[in-house]
N, C-alpha and C positions, 0 to 999 in steps of 0.2 A: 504494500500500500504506500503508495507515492504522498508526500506532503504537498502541498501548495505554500509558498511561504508568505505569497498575495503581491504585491505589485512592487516593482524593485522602486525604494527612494531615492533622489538624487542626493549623494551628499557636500553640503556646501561647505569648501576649503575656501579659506583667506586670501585673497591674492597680494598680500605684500610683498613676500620674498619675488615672486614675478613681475610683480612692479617695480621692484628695485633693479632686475635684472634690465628689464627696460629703460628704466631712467636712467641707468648705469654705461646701459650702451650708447644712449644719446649721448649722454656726458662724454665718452670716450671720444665719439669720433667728433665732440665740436676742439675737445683738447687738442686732437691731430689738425685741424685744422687751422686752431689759433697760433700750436706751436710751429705747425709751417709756414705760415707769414709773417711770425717771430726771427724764426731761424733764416727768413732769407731776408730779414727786414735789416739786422743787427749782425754785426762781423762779428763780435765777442762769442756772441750766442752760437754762431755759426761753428764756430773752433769748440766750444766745450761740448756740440751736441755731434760732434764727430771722434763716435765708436767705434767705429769701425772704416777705415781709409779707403774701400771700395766703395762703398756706399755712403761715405761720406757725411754729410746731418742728418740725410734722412734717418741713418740708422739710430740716432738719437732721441730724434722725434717723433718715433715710432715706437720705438722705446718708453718714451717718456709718459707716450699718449696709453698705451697699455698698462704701466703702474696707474696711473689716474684713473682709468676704466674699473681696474681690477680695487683701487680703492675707495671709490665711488660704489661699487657694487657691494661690497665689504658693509660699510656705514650705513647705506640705507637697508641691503640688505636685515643687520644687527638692530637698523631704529623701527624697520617695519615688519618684522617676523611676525606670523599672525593676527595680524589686523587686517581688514578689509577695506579698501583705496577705492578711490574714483576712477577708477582704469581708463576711464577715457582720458581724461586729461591728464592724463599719463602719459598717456597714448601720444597727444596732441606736442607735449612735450617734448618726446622722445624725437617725432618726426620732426620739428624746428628746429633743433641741437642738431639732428643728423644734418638737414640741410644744412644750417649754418656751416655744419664740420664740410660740408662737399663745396658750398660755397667760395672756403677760404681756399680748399686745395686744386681750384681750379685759376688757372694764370691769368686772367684777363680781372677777372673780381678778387683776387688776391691786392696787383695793380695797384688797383683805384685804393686800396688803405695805406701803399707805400709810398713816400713821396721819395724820390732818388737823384 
């Protein structure tokens, strides 16, 4: 004799820690793109964010922008562990910060913030 257990509940999980992951990833790549208009803005910067002589800053910048990512995701991760967020504008977030980061790493609107 089979049971019926009756209709499956859905069960509702918190989405902080995925919202941190989100927000965390905008954050990262507006960092790559601040740091790359940074790095090509300023000589100084230029020589300290070169780690590596084939790659030259970028490999700094890239660098840099991943700690930032990864510590971004960390802290909000840690301040929103099981609480429930307004995931869209979260959302809305995420994709601004992205743009912004693609914004800067593209040469023509990079430019227009360098004066030279």
């Amino acid at each position: 004799m089979a049971m019926n257990p009756g209709p499956a509940r859905a069960v509702e999980l918190p989405n902080g820690a995925g919202a941190a992951a989100l927000l965390a990833a905008g954050i990262g790549c507006a960092a790559l793109g601040a740091l790359t208009v940074l790095a090509d803005a300023f000589g100084g910067l230029k020589g300290l964010l070169n780690i590596y002589n084939p790659a030259g800053p970028l490999s700094g910048v890239t660098t840099l922008a991943i700690v930032i990512w990864l510590a971004a995701w960390f802290v909000l991760a840690r301040k929103w562990d099981g609480r429930d967020l307004a995931l869209a504008w979260i959302g809305i977030a995420s994709f601004a910060l992205l743009a912004i980061g693609f914004a800067l790493t593209f040469p023509p609107a990079a430019a227009l913030l360098q004066v030279k």
